[in-house]
C-alpha positions as a printed NumPy array, in Angstrom:
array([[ 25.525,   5.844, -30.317],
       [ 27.098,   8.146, -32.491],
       [ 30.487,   7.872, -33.987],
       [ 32.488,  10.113, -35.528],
       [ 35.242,   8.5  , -37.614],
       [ 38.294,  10.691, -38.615],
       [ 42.579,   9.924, -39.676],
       [ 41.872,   9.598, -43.503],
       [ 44.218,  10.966, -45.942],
       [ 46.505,  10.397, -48.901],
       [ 49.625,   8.383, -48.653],
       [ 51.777,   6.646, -50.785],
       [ 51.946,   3.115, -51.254],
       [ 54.183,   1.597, -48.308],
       [ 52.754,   3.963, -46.025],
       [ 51.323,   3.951, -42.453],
       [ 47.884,   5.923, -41.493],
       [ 45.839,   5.46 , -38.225],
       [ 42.451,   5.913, -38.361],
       [ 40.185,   6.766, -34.864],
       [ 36.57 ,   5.632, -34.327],
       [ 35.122,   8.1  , -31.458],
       [ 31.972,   7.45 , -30.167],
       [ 29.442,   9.766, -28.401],
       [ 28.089,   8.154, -25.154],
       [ 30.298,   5.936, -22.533],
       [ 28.073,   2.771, -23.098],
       [ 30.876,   2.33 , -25.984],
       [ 32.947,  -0.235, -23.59 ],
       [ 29.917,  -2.215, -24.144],
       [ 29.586,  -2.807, -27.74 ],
       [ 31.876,  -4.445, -30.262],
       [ 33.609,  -2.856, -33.147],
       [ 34.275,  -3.247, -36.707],
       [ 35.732,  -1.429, -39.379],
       [ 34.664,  -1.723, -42.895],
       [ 35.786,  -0.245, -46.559],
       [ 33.812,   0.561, -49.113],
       [ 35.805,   1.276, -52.474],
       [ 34.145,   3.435, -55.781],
       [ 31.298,   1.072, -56.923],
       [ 32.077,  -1.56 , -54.522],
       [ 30.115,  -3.268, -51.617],
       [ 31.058,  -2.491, -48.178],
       [ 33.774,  -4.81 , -46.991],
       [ 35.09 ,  -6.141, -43.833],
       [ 38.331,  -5.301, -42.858],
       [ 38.65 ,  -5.957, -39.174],
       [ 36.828,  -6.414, -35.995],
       [ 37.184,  -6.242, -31.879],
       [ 35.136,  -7.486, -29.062],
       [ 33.953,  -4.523, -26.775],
       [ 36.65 ,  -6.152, -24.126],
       [ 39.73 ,  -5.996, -26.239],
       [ 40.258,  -9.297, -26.196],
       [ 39.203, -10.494, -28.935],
       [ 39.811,  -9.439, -33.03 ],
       [ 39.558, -10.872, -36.542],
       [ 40.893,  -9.472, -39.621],
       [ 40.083, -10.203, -43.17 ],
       [ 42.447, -12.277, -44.936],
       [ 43.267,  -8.91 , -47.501],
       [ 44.58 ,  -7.149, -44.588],
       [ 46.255,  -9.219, -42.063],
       [ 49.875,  -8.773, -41.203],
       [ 49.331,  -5.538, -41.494],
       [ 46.473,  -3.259, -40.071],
       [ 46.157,  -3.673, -36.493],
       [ 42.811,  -2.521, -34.875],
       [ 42.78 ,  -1.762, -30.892],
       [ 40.593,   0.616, -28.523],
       [ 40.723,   2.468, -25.71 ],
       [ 37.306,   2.467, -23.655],
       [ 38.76 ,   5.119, -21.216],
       [ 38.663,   7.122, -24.508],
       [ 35.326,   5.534, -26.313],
       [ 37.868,   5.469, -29.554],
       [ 38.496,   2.679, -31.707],
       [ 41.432,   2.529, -33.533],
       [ 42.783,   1.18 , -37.202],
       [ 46.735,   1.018, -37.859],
       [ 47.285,   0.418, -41.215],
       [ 50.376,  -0.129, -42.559],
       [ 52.672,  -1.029, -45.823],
       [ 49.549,   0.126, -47.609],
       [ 49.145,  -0.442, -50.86 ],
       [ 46.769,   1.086, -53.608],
       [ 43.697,  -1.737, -53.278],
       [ 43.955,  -0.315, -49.576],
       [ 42.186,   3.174, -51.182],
       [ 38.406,   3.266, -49.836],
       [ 36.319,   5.324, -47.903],
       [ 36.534,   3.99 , -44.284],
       [ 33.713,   3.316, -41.958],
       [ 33.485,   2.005, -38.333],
       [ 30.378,   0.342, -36.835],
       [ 29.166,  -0.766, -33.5  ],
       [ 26.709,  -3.236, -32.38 ],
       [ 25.97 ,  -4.867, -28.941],
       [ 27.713,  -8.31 , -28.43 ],
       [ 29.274, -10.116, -25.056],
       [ 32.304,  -9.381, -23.935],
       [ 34.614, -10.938, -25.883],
       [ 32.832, -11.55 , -28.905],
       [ 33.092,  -9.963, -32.341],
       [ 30.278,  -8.161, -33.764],
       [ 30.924, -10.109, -36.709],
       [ 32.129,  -9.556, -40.515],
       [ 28.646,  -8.417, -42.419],
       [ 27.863,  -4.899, -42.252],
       [ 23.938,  -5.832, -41.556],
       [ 25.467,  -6.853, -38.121],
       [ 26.026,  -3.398, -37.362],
       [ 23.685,  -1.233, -35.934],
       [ 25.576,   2.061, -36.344],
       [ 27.852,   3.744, -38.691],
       [ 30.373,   6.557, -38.546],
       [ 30.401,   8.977, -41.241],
       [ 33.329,   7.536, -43.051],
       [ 36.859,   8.812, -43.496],
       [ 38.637,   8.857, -46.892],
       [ 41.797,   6.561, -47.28 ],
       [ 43.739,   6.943, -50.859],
       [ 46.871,   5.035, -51.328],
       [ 48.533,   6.512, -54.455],
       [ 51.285,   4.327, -56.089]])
């Protein structure tokens, strides 16, 4: 699976950006989804996940209330709503997939995921 991640930008603090998560082959409605952040000289982070079904999501804790994630399998895109950002938000951006049951998460570690977007920049000025 290859995915091709894309909706970065800059924005100022307060603002809304959507980020997509497109993969390449139409297995995607079978595998679950996370996105992850990974900020200058920072580990990679969780910041939200989906089960491949729709059904199911998590968010971390830094981030809830106000990013949304949701996909369209019709599509093979994932998507990230993020919204009242604020600068800690500012990260480069990166969307996994990994094979899980329907409406399971693929979990929060990025060692659960067996592949990676490219990334897409996100910088939240304030």
């Amino acid at each position: 699976v290859q995915l091709q991640a894309s909706g970065g930008g800059l924005v100022q603090a307060g603002g809304s950006l959507r980020l997509s998560c497109t993969a390449s082959r139409h297995t995607f409605s079978s595998y679950a989804m996370g996105w992850f952040r990974q900020a200058p000289g920072k580990e990679r982070e969780f910041v939200a996940a989906i089960s491949w079904s729709g059904d199911s999501t998590y968010y971390a804790d830094s981030v809830k209330g106000r990013f949304t994630i949701s996909r369209d399998n019709a599509k093979d895109t994932v998507f990230l709503q993020m919204n009242s950002l604020k600068p800690e938000d500012t990260a480069v951006y990166y969307c996994g997939a990994t094979p899980a049951p329907r409406t399971s998460i693929g979990g929060t570690r990025p060692s659960q995921y067996y592949y990676w977007g490219q990334g897409t920049k996100v910088t939240v000025s304030s």
